[in-house]
N, C-alpha and C positions, 0 to 999 in steps of 0.2 A: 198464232197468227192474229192481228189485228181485226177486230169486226165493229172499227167503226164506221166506215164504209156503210153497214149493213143496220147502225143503226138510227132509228125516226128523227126526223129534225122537229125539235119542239117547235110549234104555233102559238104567235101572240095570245093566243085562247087560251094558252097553257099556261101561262105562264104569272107569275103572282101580279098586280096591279101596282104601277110605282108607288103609289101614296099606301101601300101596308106592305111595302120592305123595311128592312133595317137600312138605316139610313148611310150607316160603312161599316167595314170591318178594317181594322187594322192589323196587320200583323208584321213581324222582323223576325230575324236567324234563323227561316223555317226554309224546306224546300215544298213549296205549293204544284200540288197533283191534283190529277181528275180518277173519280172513284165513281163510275156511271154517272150520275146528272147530279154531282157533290163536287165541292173540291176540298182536296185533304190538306193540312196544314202538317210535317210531320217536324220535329223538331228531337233532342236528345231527351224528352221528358214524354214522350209517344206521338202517337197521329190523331189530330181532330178531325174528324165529319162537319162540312156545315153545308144545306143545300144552295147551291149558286142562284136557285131563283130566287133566292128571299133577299136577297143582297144589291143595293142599291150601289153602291162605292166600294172596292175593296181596294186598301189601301197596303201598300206593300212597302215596309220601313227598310233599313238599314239589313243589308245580310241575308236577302230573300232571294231565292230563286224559284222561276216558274217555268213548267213546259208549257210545250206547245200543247198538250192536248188538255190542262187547265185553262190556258187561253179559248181556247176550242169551245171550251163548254159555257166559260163566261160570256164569250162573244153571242151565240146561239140564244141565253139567256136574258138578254139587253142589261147586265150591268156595264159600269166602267168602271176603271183598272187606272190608277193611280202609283206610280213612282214616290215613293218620300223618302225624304235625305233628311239628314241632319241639318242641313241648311237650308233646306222649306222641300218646299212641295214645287214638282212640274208634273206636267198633266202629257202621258203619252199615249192613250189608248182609250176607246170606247166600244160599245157592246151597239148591238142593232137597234132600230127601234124596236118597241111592243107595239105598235101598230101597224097595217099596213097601209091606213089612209092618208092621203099628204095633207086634208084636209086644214091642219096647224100650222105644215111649210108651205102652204099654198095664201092660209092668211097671214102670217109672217114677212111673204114677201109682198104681197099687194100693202097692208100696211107700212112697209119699209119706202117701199117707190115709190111712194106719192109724200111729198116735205110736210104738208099739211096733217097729215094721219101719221106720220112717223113723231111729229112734236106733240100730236095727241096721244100718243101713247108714253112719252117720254113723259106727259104731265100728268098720266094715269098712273105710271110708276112713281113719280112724286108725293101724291096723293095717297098711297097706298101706304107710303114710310112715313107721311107726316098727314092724317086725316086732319088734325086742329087745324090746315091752313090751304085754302083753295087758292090753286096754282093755273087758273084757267087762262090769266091773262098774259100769264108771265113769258118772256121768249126764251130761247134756248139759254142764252148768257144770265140772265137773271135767274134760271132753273138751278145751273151752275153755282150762282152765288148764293143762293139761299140754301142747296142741300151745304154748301162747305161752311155756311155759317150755321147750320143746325147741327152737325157733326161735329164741331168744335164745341158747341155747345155739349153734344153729349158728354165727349170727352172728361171738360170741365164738372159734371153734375156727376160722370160716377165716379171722379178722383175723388170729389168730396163726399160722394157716399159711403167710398170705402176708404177713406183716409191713404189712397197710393200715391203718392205724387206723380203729376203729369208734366212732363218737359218739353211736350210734342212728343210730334209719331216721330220716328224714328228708325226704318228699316235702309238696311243697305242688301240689296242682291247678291244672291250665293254669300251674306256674309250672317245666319241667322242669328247668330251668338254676339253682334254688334252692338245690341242694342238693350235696354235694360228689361228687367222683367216681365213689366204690362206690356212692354212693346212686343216681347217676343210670344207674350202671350195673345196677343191682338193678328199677330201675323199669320199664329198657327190656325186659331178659328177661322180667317179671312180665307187662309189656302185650303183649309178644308171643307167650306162653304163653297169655295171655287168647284171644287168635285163633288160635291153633291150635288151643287145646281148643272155642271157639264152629266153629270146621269141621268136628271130630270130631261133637260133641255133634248140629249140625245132619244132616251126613250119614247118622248113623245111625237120624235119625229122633225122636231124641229131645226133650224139650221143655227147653228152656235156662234157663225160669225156674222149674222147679221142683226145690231144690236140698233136699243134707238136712243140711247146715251152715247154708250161705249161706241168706235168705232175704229174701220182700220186693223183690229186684231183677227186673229182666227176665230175666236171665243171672247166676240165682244157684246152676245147674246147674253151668254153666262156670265159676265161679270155683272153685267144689267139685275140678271134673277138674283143672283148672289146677294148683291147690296142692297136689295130689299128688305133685309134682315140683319141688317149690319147693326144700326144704332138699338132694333130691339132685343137682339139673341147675343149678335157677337162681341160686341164693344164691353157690355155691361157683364157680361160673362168670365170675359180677358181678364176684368179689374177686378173679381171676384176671385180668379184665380192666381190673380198676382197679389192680391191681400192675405193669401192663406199663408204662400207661401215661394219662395226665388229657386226653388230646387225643381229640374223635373216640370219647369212649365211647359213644354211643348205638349209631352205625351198624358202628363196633366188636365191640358185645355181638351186635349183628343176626348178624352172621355169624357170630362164633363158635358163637351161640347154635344157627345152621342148620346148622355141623358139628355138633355137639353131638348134634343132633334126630337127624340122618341116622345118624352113626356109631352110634347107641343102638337104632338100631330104635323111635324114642319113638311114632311113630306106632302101629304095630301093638302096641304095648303098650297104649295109651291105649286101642285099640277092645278090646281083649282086658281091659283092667279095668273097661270101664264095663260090657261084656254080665257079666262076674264076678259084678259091685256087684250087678245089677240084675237078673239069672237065675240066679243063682250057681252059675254054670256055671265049674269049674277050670280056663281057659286061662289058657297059658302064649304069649309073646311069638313071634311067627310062626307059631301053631296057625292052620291054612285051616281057616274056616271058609263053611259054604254057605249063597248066599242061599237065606231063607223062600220059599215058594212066592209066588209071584205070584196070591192067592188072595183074594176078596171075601164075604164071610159075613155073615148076618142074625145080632143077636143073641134068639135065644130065652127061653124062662122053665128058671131053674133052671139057669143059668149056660152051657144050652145055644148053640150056634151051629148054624143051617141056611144052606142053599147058599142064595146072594143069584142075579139075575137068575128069581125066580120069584113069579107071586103068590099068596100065602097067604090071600087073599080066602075059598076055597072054596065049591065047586057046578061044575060039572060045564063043562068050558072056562076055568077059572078056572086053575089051576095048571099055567101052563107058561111056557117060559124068556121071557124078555121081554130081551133083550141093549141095547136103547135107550130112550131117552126117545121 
């Protein structure tokens, strides 16, 4: 008889802090299970253990099956749960926040709503990828044009660092094998940046489709986090691994790309730039920062907040805690 019913649901408290997970796991031809608060990988060569809270992204390749009560324990855990094909990566599941304060979706969306404060943080992300050049004055369109001429640029300086030849980018969708080497090396980092920053973006609560570049998508937040890191992790990364070698670029760039992640600290950078973006608050890569109170609040008139669990009916037995439905 099943007793999961009967057992504790982990609390954000419990649970490891995004910026000191592994940043993904990837695995194929396995069937993925839950082993109390682990998930098992078992395949024709035996069964691994690895714990779900340490796991930021877990990527699931070609030939993979997972139950439900793997799911179960991911979800619980606030990672997210990635799809990958052979012909890229789509993104169909994510894990809870680790927090329970909306205090990040709550400045997320005030920053979003107002045009003014939305282009300011669009020129804070700018700023962030290209420090050599202040972008304060710039409008959206110009934003536009300057990040696509700095990208092109990169392009060009790491084809010539690494002697790959560059033709342009080059992807066709569901087609990943279209395109030459660097490209398909370029695609694999970018779609696994996509899920790493969709695990950030979720864990900390924040809403994934409201971006202040990107727009219009589900996950037009995450592409935003994402390309923050594009011209300096992933671009230069691609042509590192398409100089090695044309064989085996995809699952190639995967790993390298997880040293890459690991060696950088990229995780706790990523949580430390979006609270920046979005509270602007000055942290720096590895600042501990501490969870918000675990705290429930009515909102009031006049931008007020009153203590929730009470009723504001008024008369006389009216105003006292009410902790349940």
């Amino acid at each position: 008889m099943t007793t999961v019913s009967r057992r504790a649901a982990l609390t954000p408290r419990q649970l490891t802090r995004t910026g000191e997970r592994l940043s993904f796991v990837y695995l194929e031809r396995c069937v993925v299970h839950r082993d109390a608060n682990a998930i098992t990988a078992e395949d024709a060569e035996g069964t691994t253990h690895i714990p779900s809270a340490t796991i930021g992204t877990l990527l699931l390749g070609p030939g993979t099956r997972i139950t439900h009560q793997a799911m179960s324990v991911l979800g619980e855990t606030g990672a997210a749960v990635c799809w990958v094909g052979e012909q890229g990566v789509r993104y169909y599941a994510g894990g809870r926040a680790l927090t329970r304060s909306s205090a990040l979706a709550e400045a997320q969306a005030t920053q979003w709503a107002n045009v003014r404060s939305r282009l300011g943080v669009a020129r804070a992300m700018y700023r962030l990828r290209f420090p050599d050049e202040d972008p304060a004055r710039l409008t959206r369109h110009e934003l536009l044009g300057h990040e696509g001429r700095r990208v092109k640029d990169c392009y060009r300086a790491q084809s010539t660092r690494t002697g790959v030849p560059w033709r342009g980018r080059r992807y066709t969708p569901g087609d990943f094998s279209s395109g030459d080497a660097v490209n398909q090396a370029i695609t694999a980092a970018a779609q696994c940046m996509y899920g790493i920053a969709h695990a950030v973006v979720a864990s900390l609560g924040c809403s994934p489709a409201l971006g202040f570049v990107h727009s219009g998508h589900e996950l037009s937040f995450v592409l935003d986090v994402a390309d923050l890191y594009k011209t300096e992790i992933g671009i230069p990364l691609a042509f590192d691994i398409a100089a090695e070698d044309e064989e085996d670029v995809g699952s190639r760039t995967r790993r390298a790309l997880r040293d890459r992640i690991n060696e950088t600290s990229l995780l706790d950078r990523c949580v430390n730039d979006i609270k920046s973006l979005l509270l602007g608050e000055k942290l720096t890569p590895n600042t501990a920062t501490d969870d918000a109170p675990d705290v429930v609040t009515l909102q009031s008139d006049g931008g007020r907040e009153v203590a929730a669990g009470r009723n504001y009916g008024g008369g006389e037995g009216f105003d006292i805690l009410e902790t349940t439905w």
